[in-house]
C-alpha beads as a LAMMPS data file, in Angstrom:
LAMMPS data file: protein, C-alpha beads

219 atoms
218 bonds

1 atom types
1 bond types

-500.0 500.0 xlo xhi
-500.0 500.0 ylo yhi
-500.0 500.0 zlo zhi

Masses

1 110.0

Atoms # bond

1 1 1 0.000 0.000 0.000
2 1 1 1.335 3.356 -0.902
3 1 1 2.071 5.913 1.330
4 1 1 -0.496 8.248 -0.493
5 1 1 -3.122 5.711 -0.231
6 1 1 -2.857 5.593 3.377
7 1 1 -3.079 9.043 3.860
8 1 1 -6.096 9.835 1.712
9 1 1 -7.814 7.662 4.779
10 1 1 -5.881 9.401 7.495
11 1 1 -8.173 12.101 9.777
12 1 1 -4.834 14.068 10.829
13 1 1 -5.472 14.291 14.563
14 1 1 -4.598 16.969 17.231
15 1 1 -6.696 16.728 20.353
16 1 1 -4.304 17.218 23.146
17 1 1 -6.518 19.979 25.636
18 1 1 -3.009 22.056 25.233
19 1 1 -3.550 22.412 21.161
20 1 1 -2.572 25.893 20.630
21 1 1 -3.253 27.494 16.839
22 1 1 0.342 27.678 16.198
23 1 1 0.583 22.992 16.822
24 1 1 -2.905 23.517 14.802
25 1 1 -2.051 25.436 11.543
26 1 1 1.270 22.801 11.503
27 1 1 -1.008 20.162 10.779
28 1 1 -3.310 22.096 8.777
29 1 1 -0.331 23.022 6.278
30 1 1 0.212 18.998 6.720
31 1 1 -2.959 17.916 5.931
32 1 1 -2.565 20.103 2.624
33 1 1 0.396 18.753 1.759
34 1 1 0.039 15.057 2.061
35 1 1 -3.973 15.505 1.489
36 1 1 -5.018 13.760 4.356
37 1 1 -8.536 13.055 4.696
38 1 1 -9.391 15.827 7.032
39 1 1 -7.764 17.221 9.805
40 1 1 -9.577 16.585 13.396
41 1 1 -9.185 19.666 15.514
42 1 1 -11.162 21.109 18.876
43 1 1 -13.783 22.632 17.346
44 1 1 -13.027 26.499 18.833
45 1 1 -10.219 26.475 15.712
46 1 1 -12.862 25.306 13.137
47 1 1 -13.596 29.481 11.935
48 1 1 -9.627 30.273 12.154
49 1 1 -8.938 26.911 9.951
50 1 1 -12.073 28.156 7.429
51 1 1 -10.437 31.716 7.346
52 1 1 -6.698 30.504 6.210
53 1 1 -7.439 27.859 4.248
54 1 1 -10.463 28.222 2.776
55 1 1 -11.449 24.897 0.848
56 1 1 -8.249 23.054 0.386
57 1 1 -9.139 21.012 3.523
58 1 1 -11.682 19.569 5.487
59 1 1 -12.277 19.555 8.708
60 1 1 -13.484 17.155 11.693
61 1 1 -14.095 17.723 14.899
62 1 1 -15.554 16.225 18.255
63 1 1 -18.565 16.412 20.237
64 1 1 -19.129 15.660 23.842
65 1 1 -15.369 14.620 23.520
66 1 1 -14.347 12.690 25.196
67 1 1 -16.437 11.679 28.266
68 1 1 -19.598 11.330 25.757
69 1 1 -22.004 12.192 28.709
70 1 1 -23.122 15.277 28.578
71 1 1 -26.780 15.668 27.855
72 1 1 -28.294 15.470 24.192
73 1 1 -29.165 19.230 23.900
74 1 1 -25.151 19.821 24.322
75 1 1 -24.173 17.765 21.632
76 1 1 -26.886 19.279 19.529
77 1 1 -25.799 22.690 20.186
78 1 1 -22.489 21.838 19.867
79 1 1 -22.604 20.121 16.823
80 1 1 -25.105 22.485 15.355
81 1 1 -21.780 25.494 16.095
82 1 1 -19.048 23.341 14.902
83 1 1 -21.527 22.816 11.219
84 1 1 -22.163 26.482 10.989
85 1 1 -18.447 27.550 11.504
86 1 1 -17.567 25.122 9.117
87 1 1 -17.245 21.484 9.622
88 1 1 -17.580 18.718 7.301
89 1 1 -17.204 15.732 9.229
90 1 1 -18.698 15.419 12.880
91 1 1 -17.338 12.393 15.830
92 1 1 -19.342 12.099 18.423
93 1 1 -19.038 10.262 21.759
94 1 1 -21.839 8.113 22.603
95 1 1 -23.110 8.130 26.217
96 1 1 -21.285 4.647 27.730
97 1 1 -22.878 4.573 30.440
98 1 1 -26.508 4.533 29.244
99 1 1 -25.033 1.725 27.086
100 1 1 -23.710 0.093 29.650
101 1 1 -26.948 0.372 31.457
102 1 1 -28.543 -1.597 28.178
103 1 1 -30.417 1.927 27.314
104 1 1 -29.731 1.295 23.939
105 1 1 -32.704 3.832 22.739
106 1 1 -31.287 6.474 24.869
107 1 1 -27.733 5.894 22.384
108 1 1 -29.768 5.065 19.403
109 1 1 -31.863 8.312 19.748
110 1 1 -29.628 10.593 20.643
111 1 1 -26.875 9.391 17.630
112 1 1 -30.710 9.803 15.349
113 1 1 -30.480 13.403 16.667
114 1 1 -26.933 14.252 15.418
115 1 1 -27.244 12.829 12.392
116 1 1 -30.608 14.817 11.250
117 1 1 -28.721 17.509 11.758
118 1 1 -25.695 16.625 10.129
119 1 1 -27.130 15.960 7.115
120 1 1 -25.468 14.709 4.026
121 1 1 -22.259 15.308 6.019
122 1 1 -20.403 12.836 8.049
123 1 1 -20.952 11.391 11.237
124 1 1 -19.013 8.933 12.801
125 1 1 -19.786 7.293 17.031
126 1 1 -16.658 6.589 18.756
127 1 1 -18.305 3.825 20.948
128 1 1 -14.784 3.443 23.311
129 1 1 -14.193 -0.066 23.000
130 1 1 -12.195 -0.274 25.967
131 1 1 -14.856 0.538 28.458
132 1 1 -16.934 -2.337 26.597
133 1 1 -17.444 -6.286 27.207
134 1 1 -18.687 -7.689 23.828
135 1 1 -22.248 -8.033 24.478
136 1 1 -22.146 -4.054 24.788
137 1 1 -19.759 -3.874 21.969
138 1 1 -22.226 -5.488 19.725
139 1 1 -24.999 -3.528 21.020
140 1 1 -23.509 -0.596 20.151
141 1 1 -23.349 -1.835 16.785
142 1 1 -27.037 -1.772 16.693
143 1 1 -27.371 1.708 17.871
144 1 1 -24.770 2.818 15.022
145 1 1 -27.001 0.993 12.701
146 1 1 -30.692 2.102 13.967
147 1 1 -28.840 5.970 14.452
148 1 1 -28.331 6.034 11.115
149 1 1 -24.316 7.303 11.612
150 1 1 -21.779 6.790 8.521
151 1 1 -19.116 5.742 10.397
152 1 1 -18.838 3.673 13.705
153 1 1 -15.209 4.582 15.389
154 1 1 -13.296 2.760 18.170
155 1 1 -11.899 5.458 20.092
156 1 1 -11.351 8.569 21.578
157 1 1 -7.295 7.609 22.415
158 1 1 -8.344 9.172 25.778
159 1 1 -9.544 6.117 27.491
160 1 1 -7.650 2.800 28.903
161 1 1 -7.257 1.599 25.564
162 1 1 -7.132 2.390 21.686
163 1 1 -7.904 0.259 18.523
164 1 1 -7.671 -2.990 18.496
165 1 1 -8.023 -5.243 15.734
166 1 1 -10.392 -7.630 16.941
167 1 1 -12.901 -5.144 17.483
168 1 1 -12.933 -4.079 14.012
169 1 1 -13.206 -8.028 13.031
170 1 1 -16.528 -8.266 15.405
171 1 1 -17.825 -4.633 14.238
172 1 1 -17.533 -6.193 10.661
173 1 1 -19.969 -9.165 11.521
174 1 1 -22.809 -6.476 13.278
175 1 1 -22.723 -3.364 11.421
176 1 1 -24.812 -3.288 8.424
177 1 1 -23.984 -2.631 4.687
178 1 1 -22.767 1.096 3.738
179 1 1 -21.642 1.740 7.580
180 1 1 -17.849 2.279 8.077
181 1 1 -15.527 1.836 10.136
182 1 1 -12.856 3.922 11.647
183 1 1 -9.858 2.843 14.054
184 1 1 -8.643 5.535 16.323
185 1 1 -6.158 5.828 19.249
186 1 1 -2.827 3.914 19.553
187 1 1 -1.768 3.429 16.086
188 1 1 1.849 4.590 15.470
189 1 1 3.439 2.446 12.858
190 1 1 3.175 1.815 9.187
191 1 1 2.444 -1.954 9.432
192 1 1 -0.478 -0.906 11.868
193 1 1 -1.872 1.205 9.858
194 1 1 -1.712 -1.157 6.850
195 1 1 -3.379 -3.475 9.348
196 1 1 -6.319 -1.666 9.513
197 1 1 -7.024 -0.880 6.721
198 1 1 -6.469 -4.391 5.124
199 1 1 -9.171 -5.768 7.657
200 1 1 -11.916 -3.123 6.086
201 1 1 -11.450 0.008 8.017
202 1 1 -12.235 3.852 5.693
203 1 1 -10.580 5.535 8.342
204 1 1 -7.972 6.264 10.619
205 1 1 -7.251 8.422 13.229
206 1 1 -3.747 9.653 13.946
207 1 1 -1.993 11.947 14.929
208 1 1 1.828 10.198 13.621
209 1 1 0.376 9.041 10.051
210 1 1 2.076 12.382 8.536
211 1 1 5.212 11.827 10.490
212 1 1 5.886 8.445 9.785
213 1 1 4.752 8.364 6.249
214 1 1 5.938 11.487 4.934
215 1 1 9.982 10.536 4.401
216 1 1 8.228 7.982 2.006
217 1 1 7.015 10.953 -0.124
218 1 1 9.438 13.760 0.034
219 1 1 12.274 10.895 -0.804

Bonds

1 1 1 2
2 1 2 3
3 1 3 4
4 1 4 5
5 1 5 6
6 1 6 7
7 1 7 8
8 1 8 9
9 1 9 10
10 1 10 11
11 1 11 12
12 1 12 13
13 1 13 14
14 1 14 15
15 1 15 16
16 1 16 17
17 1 17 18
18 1 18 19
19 1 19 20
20 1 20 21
21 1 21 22
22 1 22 23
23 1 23 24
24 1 24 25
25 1 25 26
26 1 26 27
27 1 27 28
28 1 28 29
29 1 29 30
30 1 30 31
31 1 31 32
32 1 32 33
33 1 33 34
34 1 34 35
35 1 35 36
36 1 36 37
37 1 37 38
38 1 38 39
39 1 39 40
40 1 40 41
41 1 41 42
42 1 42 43
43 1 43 44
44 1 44 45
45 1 45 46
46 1 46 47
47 1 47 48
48 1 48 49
49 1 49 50
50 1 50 51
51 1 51 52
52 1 52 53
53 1 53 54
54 1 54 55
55 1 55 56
56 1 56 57
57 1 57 58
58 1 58 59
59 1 59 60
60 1 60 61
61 1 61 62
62 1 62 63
63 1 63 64
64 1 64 65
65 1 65 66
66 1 66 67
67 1 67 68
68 1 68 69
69 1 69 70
70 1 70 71
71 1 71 72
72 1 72 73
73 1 73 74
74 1 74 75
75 1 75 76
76 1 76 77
77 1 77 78
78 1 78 79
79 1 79 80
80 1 80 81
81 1 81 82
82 1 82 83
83 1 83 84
84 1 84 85
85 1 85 86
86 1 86 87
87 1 87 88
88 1 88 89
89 1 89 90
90 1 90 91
91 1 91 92
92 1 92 93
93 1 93 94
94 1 94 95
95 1 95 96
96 1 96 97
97 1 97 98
98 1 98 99
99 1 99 100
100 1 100 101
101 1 101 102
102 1 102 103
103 1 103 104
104 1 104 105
105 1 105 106
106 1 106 107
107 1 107 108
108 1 108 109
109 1 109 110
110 1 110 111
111 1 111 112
112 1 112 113
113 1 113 114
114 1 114 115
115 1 115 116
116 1 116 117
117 1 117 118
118 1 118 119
119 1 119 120
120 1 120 121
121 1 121 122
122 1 122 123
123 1 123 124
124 1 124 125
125 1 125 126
126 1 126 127
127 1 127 128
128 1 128 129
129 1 129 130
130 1 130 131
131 1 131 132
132 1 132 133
133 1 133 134
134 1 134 135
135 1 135 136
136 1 136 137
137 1 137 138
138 1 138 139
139 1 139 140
140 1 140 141
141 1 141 142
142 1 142 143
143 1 143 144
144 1 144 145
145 1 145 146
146 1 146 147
147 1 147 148
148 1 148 149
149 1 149 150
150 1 150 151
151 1 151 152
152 1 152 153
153 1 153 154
154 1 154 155
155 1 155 156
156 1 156 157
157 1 157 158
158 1 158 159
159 1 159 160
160 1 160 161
161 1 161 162
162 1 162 163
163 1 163 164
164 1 164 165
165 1 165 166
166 1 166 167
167 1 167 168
168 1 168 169
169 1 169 170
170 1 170 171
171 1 171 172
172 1 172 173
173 1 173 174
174 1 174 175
175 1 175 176
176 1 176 177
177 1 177 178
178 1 178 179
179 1 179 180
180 1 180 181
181 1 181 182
182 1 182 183
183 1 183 184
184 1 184 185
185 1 185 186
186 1 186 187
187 1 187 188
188 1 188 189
189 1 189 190
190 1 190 191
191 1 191 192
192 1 192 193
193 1 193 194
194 1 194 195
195 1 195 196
196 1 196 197
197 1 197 198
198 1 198 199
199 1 199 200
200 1 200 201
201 1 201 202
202 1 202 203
203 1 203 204
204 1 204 205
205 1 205 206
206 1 206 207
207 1 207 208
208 1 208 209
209 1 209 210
210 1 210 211
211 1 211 212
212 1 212 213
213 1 213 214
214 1 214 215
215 1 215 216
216 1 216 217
217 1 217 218
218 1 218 219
C-alpha cells in the first residue's frame, strides 16, 4: 500500500486539551500537503482553519469529547456550532454509560439526533471499546445501525485503551452494509496502519500518520 493511499484515509489528529493554533495550523499546512482526509481539531479552531485555508481542507471535529455524557441538547448545540463555523465531518461520543446500562434507545436516539442535523455530512460514534465487554460492543453496533451514523469509530485515544483489531473483526460481523468503520487511538506504525485498513477500516485516526509516512514521499 502506498504511502499516499494511506493518507487519503488518514483524519490528521490533534486533540491534546493544550492544542494551541500555532501545533494547529502545523497540521493544517500537513494535511494540505500530504492531502489527508481531514484534519480533526477542537472545534473552537474550526472558523480560524475556514479563514486561512479556505477549501483546500476539510475539517473534523468532536462532540461531547471525550467523556460522551453530557446531555443530548449539548451535543446538539455543539454540533449544530461546529456545522455552521464550518465542519464537514462530525465524531461524536456516545453516552457509555446509558449503554452500559442496556439503554440502547437512549444511544440510538440521541446518535438519530446528530445525524438529522448533520445531514449529508459525516458522522461517525466513537463507541470506546475499551470501556466495553462484547455483548455491549455489539450492542452498540445496533445503535450505530438504527442511528443512522456513517461511520462507527473505536476510540477517543483518551480512554484505557485504543484500537484494536479484533474489534474491528466483530464490528464487521454487526454493522450493516454502507456503515464504516474507523480505528482511532494507539496506532503509530506503518504496518499498523496497513493493518487496519487491510481488515476493512475507511478511516484512521492519527496523529503520527504524517510523520511516519511522509519521508516515504518527500524521498
Amino acid at each position: 500500500m502506498k504511502a499516499e493511499e494511506i493518507l487519503a484515509k488518514v483524519d490528521h489528529t490533534y486533540l491534546k486539551q493544550t492544542a494551541t493554533w500555532d501545533e494547529i495550523q502545523r497540521i493544517c499546512d500537513e494535511a494540505v500537503q500530504y492531502h489527508t482526509a481531514t484534519v480533526m481539531v477542537p472545534s473552537c479552531f474550526i472558523p480560524r482553519i475556514k479563514a486561512k485555508y479556505g477549501d483546500q481542507l476539510k475539517i473534523a471535529t468532536v462532540v461531547g469529547f471525550p467523556n460522551g455524557n453530557c446531555n443530548t441538547a449539548a451535543k446538539i448545540a455543539e454540533t449544530a456550532q461546529a456545522l455552521a463555523d464550518g465542519a464537514s465531518e462530525i465524531d461524536m461520543v456516545i453516552n457509555v454509560g446509558m449503554l452500559k446500562a442496556g439503554e440502547t434507545d437512549y444511544v440510538t436516539g440521541e446518535i438519530r439526533a446528530l445525524k438529522n442535523l448533520v445531514g449529508d455530512r459525516v458522522l461517525k460514534v466513537i463507541v470506546e471499546t475499551c470501556f466495553l465487554t462484547e455483548e455491549e460492543k455489539i450492542a452498540a453496533c445496533g445503535c450505530v445501525n438504527d442511528g443512522g451514523a456513517d461511520i462507527i469509530k473505536t476510540s477517543t485515544g483518551f480512554g484505557t485503551a485504543g484500537a484494536k483489531l479484533e474489534d474491528i473483526e466483530l464490528f464487521k460481523k454487526h454493522i450493516k452494509p454502507g456503515v464504516g468503520m474507523k480505528a482511532a487511538g494507539g496506532i503509530h506504525t506503518r504496518e499498523e496502519m496497513e493493518a487496519f485498513l487491510n481488515a476493512g477500516c475507511c478511516r484512521l485516526g492519527a496523529s503520527a500518520a504524517v510523520k511516519v509516512l511522509k519521508g516515504e514521499i518527500d524521498a
